[in-house]
C-alpha positions as CSV (number, residue, x, y, z in Angstrom):
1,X,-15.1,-34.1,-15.4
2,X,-14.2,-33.1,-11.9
3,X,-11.9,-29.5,-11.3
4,X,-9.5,-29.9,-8.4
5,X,-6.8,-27.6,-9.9
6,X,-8.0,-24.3,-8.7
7,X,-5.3,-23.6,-6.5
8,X,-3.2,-22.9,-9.8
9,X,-6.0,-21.2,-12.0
10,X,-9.5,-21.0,-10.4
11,X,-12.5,-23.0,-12.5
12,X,-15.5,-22.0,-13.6
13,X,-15.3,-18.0,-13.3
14,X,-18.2,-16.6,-11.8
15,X,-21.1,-15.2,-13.8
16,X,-21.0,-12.0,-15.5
17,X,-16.8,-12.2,-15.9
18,X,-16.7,-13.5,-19.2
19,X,-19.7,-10.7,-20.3
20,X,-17.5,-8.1,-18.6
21,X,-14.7,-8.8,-21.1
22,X,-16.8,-9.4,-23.9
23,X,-18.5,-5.9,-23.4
24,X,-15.4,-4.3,-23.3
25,X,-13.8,-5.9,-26.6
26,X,-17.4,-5.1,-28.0
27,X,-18.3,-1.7,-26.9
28,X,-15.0,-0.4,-25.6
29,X,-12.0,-1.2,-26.5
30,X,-10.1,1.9,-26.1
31,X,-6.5,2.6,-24.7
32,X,-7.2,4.0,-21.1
33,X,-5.5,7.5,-20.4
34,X,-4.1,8.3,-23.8
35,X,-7.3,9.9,-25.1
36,X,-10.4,11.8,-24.1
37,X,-12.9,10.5,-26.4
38,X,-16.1,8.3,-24.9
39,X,-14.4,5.4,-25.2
40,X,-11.2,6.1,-24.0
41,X,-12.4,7.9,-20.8
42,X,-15.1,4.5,-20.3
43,X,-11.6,2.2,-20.7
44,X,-10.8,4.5,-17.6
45,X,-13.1,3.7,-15.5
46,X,-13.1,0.5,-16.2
47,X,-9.5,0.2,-14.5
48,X,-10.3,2.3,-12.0
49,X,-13.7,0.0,-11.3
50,X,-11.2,-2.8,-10.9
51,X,-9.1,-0.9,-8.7
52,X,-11.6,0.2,-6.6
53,X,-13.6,-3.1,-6.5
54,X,-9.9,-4.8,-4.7
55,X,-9.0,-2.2,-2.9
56,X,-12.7,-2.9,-1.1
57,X,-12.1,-6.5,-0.7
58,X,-8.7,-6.2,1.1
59,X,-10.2,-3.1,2.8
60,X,-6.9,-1.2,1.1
61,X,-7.8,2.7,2.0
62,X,-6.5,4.1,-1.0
63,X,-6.9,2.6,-4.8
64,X,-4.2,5.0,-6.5
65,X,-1.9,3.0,-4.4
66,X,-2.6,-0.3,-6.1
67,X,-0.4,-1.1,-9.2
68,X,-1.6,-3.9,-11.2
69,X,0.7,-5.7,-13.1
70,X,-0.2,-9.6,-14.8
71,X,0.3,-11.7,-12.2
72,X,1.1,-12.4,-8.1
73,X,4.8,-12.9,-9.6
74,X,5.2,-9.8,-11.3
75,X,3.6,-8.2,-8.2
76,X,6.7,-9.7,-5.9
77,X,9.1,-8.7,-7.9
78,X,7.9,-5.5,-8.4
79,X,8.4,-5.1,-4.3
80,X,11.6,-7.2,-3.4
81,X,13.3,-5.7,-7.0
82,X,11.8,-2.3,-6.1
83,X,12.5,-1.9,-2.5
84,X,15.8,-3.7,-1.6
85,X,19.4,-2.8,-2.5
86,X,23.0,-4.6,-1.7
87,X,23.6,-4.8,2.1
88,X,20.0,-5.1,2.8
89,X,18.4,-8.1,4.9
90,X,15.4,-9.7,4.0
91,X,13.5,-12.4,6.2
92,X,11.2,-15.2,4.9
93,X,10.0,-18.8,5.4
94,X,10.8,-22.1,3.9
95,X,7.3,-22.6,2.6
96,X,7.5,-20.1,-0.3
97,X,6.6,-20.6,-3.6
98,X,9.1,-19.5,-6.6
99,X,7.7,-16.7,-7.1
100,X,9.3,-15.5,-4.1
101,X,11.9,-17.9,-3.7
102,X,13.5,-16.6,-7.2
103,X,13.9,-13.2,-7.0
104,X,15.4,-13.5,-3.4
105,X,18.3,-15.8,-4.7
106,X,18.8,-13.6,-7.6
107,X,19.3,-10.4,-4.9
108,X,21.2,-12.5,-2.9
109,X,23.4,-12.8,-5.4
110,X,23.7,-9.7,-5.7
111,X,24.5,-8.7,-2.4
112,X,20.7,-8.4,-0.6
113,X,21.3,-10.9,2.9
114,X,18.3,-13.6,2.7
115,X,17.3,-15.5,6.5
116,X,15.0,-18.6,5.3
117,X,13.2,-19.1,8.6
118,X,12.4,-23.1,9.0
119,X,8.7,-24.1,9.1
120,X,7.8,-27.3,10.6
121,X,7.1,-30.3,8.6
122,X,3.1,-29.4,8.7
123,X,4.2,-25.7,6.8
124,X,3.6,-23.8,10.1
125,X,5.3,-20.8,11.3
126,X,6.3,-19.7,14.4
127,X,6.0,-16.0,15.0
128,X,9.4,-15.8,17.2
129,X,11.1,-17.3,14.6
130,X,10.7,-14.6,12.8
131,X,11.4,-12.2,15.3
132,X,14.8,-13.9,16.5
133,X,16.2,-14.0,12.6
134,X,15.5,-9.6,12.8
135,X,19.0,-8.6,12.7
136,X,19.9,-3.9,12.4
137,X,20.2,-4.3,9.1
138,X,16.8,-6.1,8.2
139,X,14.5,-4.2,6.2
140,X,11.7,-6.9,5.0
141,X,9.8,-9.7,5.9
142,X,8.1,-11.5,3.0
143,X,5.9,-14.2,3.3
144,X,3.1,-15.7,1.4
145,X,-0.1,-16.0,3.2
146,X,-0.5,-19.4,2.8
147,X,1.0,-22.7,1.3
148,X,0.1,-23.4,-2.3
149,X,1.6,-27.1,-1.5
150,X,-0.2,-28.2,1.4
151,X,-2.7,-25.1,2.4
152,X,-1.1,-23.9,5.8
153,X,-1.8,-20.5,6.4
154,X,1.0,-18.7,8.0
155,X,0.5,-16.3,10.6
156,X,0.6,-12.6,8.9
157,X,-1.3,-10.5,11.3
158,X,1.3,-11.5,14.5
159,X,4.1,-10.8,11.9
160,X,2.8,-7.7,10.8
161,X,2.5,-7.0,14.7
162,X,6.1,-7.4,15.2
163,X,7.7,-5.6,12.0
164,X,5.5,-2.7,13.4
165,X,7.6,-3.1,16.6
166,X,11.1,-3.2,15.0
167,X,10.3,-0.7,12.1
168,X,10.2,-3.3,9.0
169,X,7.9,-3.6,6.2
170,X,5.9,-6.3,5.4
171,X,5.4,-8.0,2.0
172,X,2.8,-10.8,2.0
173,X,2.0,-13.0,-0.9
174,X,-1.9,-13.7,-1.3
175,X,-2.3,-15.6,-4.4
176,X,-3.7,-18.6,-2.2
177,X,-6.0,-16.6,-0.2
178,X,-7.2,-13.5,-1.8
179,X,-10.9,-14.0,-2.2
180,X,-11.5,-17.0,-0.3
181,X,-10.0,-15.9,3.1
182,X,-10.8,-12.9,5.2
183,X,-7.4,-10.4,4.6
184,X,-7.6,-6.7,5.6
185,X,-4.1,-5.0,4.9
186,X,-4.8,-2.3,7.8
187,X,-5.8,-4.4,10.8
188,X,-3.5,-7.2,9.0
189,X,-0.3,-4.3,9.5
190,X,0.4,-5.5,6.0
191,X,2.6,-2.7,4.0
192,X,2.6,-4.5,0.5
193,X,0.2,-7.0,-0.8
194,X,0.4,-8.9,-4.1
195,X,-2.3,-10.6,-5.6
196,X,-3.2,-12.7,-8.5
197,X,-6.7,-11.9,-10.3
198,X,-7.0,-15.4,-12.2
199,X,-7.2,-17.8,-8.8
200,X,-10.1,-17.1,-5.8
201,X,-10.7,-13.9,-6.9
202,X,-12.3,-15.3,-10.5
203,X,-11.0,-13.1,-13.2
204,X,-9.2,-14.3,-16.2
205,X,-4.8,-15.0,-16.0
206,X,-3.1,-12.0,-16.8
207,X,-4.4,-10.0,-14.0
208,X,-3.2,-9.2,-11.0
209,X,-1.4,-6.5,-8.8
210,X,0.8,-5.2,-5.9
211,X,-0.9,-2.7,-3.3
212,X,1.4,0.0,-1.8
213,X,0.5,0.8,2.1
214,X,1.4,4.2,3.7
215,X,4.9,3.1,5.2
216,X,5.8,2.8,2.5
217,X,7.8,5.7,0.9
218,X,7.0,5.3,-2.8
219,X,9.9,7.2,-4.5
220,X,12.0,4.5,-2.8
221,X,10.8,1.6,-5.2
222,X,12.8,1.2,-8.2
223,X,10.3,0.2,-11.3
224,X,10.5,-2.7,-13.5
225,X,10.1,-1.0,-16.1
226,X,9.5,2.7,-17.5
227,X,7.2,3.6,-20.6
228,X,4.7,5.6,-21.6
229,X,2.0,5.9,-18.7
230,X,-0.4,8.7,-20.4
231,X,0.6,11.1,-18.0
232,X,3.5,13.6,-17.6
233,X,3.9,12.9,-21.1
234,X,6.0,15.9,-21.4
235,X,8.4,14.6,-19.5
236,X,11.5,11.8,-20.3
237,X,11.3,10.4,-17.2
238,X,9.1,8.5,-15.5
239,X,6.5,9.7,-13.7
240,X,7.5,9.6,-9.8
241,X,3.8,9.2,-7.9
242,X,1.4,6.1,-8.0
243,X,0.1,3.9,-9.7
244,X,1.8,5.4,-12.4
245,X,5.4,5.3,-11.9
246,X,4.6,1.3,-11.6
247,X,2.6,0.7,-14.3
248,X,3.8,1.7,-17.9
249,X,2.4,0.5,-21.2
250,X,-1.2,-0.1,-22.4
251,X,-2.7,-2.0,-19.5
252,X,-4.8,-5.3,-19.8
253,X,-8.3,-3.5,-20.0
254,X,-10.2,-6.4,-20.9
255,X,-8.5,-8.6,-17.9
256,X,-9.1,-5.8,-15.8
257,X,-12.9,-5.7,-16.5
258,X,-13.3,-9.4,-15.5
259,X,-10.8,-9.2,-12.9
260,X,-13.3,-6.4,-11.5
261,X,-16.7,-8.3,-12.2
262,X,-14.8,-11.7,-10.0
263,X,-14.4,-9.5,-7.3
264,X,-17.7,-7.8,-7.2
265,X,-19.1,-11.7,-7.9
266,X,-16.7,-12.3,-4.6
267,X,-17.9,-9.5,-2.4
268,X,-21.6,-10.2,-3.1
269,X,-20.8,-13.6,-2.5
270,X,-19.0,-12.8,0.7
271,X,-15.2,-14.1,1.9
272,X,-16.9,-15.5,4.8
273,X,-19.2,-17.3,3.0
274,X,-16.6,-18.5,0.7
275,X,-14.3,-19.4,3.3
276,X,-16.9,-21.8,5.6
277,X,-18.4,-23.4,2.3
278,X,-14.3,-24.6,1.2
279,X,-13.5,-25.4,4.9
280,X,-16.4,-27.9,5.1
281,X,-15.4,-28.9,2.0
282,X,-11.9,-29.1,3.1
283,X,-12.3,-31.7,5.8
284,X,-14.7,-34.0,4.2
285,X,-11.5,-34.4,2.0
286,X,-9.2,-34.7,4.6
287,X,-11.0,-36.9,6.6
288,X,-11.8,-39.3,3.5
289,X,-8.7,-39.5,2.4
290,X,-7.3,-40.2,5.6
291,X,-9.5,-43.4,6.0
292,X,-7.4,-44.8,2.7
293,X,-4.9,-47.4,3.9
294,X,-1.7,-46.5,2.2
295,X,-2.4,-42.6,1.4
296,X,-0.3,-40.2,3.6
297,X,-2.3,-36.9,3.7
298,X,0.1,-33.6,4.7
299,X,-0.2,-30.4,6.7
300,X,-1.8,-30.0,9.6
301,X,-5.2,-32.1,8.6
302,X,-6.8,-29.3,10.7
303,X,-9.2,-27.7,7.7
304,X,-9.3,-24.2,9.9
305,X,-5.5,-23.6,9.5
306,X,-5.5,-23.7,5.8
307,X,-7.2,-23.2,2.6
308,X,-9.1,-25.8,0.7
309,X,-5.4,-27.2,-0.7
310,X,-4.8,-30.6,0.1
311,X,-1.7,-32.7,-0.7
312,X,-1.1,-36.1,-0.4
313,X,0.2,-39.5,-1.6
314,X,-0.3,-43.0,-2.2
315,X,2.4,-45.3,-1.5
316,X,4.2,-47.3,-4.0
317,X,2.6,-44.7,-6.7
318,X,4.3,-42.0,-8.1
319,X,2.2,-38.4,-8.2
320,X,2.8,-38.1,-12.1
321,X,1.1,-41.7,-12.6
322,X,-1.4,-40.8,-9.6
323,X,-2.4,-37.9,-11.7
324,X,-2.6,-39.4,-14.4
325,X,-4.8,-42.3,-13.8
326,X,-7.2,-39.6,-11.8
327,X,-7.7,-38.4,-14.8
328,X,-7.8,-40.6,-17.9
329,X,-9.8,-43.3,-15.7
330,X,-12.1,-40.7,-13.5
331,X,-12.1,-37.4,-15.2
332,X,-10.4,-35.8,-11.9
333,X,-8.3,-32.8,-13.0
334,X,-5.1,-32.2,-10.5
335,X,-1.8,-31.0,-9.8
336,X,1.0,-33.5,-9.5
337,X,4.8,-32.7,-8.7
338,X,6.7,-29.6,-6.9
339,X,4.1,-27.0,-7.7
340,X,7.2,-24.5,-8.2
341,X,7.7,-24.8,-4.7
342,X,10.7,-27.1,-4.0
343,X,11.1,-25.4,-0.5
344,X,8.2,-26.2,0.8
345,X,8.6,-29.9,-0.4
346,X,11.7,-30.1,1.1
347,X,9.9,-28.7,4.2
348,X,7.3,-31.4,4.4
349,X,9.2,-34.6,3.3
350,X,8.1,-34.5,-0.4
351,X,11.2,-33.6,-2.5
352,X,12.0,-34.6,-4.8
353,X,8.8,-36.2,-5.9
354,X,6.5,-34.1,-4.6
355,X,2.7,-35.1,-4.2
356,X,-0.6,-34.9,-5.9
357,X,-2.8,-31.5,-5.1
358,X,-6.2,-31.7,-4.7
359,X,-7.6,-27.3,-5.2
360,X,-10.9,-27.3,-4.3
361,X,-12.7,-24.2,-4.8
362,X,-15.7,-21.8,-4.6
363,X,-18.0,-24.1,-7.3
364,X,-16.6,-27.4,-6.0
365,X,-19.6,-29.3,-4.3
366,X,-19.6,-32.3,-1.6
367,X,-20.1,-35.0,-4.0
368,X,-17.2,-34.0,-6.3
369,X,-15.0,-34.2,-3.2
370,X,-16.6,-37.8,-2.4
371,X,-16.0,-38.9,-5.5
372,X,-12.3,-37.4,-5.4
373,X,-12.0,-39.7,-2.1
374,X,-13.5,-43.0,-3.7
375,X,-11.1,-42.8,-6.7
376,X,-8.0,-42.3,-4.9
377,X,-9.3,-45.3,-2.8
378,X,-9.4,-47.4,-5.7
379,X,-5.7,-46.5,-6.7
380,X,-4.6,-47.4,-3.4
381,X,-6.3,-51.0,-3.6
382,X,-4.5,-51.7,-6.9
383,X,-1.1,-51.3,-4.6
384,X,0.3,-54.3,-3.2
């Protein structure tokens, strides 16, 4: 069996994630905050381990600003629900995943203004697009960081440069890249980042966060929810500083401890050294595929403008039989269809069909990717 699917869930963790967890459930096991018994105050700092341990790999000064919540999605909804109101504009690209896609539509119908800035059909982003859609009543831009379909990273940094001009926040989407490319909220003038624990950062699902930057005025954001948060317990209301305004309820402690050993496993590792093993990676598959007679490969086939996600298709096959046959006849595991991003299919000239996904990741090695190559090449001989 070959894992290609780690741009959805990341596959095998790293060492020591799955004895993170079990230690806790073993020798923990406490409610964190609620107690001050051994265990209860080791639960503690446990979370705070894992918030530290992220708030170090996306160079994030301050880790009582980071909320975790279970996943990238709860993490953008936590920002675009939180922050905007009715007559408020809100700019983003047409290369976004659901995840952001959703909860836009949902404000717009309730009276938030959504601009959907046009990539080209490679996923790329022009910079002055955005700049030309800011209109006085804008108050976001909110991006992901890169294309879960085909990989294009979009350009953050030169967007963060220009909502520091014009006085806008920043919301950037890392599922795709947190872990396996370089991202530094300061120097990236990024004001809120969500992440998800379970892809390139290698903890478990169920993990995952949204960090707060300075600009941004935290009595402002509305929560989800409200609950019991172990402090100000006195109190009725929720708590009004962070994390704990944002996070009510018993947290995912045993996530959390695995989310926190991926990331040290990841900053031991290195991004940089993460990054340059999938980019070689990355164009040995690109380049393979591209030799096929009859698959179209999309994006920019440039391996140093994206992340190790490649999409592509073979003509006169389907992606749900493609993905199929990869599997049942060569033990390839993959993503077929829309990947919850209709958008950015429509973007590239794949809806509604959509394409076969190829996630290579951390563990992947260059023979897996040549044998991805050689049995795509065989379904493309059986075409006529």
């Amino acid at each position: 069996m070959i894992y290609l699917d780690n741009a959805a869930t990341s596959w095998p963790k790293p060492p020591g994630v799955a004895e993170a967890m079990t230690h806790f459930l073993e020798a923990v096991g406490a409610n964190p905050g609620r107690a001050a018994h051994r265990q209860a105050v080791e639960s503690g700092r446990m979370v705070y381990g894992a918030r530290e341990a992220v708030c170090e790999l996306f160079h994030a000064p301050d880790p009582l600003r980071l909320a975790f919540t279970k996943n990238v999605t709860e993490a953008l909804n936590l920002a675009l629900r939180g922050l905007l109101r009715p007559g408020d504009h809100v700019i983003t690209s047409s290369m976004e995943h659901n995840s952001m896609m959703r909860p836009l539509r949902a404000l717009e119908g309730g009276g938030v203004q959504v601009t959907v800035v046009a990539c080209t059909p490679q996923g790329v982003l022009d910079p002055a697009g955005v700049e030309a859609a800011i209109r006085p009543n804008t108050r976001l831009v909110a991006l992901n960081h890169a294309s879960n379909v085909v990989g294009t990273l979009l350009p953050v940094a030169e967007v963060g440069a220009i909502c520091r001009v014009h006085d806008l926040l920043l919301l950037v989407d890392a599922a795709q890249t947190g872990g396996a490319y370089p991202l530094d909220v300061q120097a990236d003038q990024i004001d809120l980042l969500g992440f998800t624990g379970h892809k390139s950062l290698g903890g478990p699902t169920g993990t995952g966060g949204l960090i707060v930057g300075e600009r941004v005025d935290e009595t402002e954001l509305e929560p989800l929810i409200r609950g019991g948060t172990g402090s100000r317990s006195e109190h009725e209301v929720q708590p009004e500083f962070l994390p704990d305004m944002l996070e009510s309820g018993t947290p995912n402690v045993v996530g959390l401890a695995g989310l926190q050993a991926g990331v040290r496993w990841v900053l031991d590792r290195g991004v940089s050294k993460i990054r340059a093993h999938e980019v070689a990676l990355t164009r040995a598959l690109i380049d393979g595929l591209r030799t096929i007679p009859g698959v179209t490969v999309y994006g920019t086939l440039q391996p140093e403008q994206q992340t190790a996600t490649v999409a592509f298709n073979i003509a006169g096959m389907s992606p749900s039989e493609a993905g199929l046959r990869l599997d049942d006849d060569h033990g390839i595991l993959c993503r077929v269809g829309l990947h919850c991003s209709p958008a950015a299919h429509k973007t590239i000239g794949t809806f509604p069909a959509g394409t076969v996904r190829f996630g290579l990741g951390a563990f992947n090695t260059d023979q897996e990717v040549q044998v991805g190559v050689d049995a795509v090449r065989r379904l493309a001989r059986e075409m006529p």
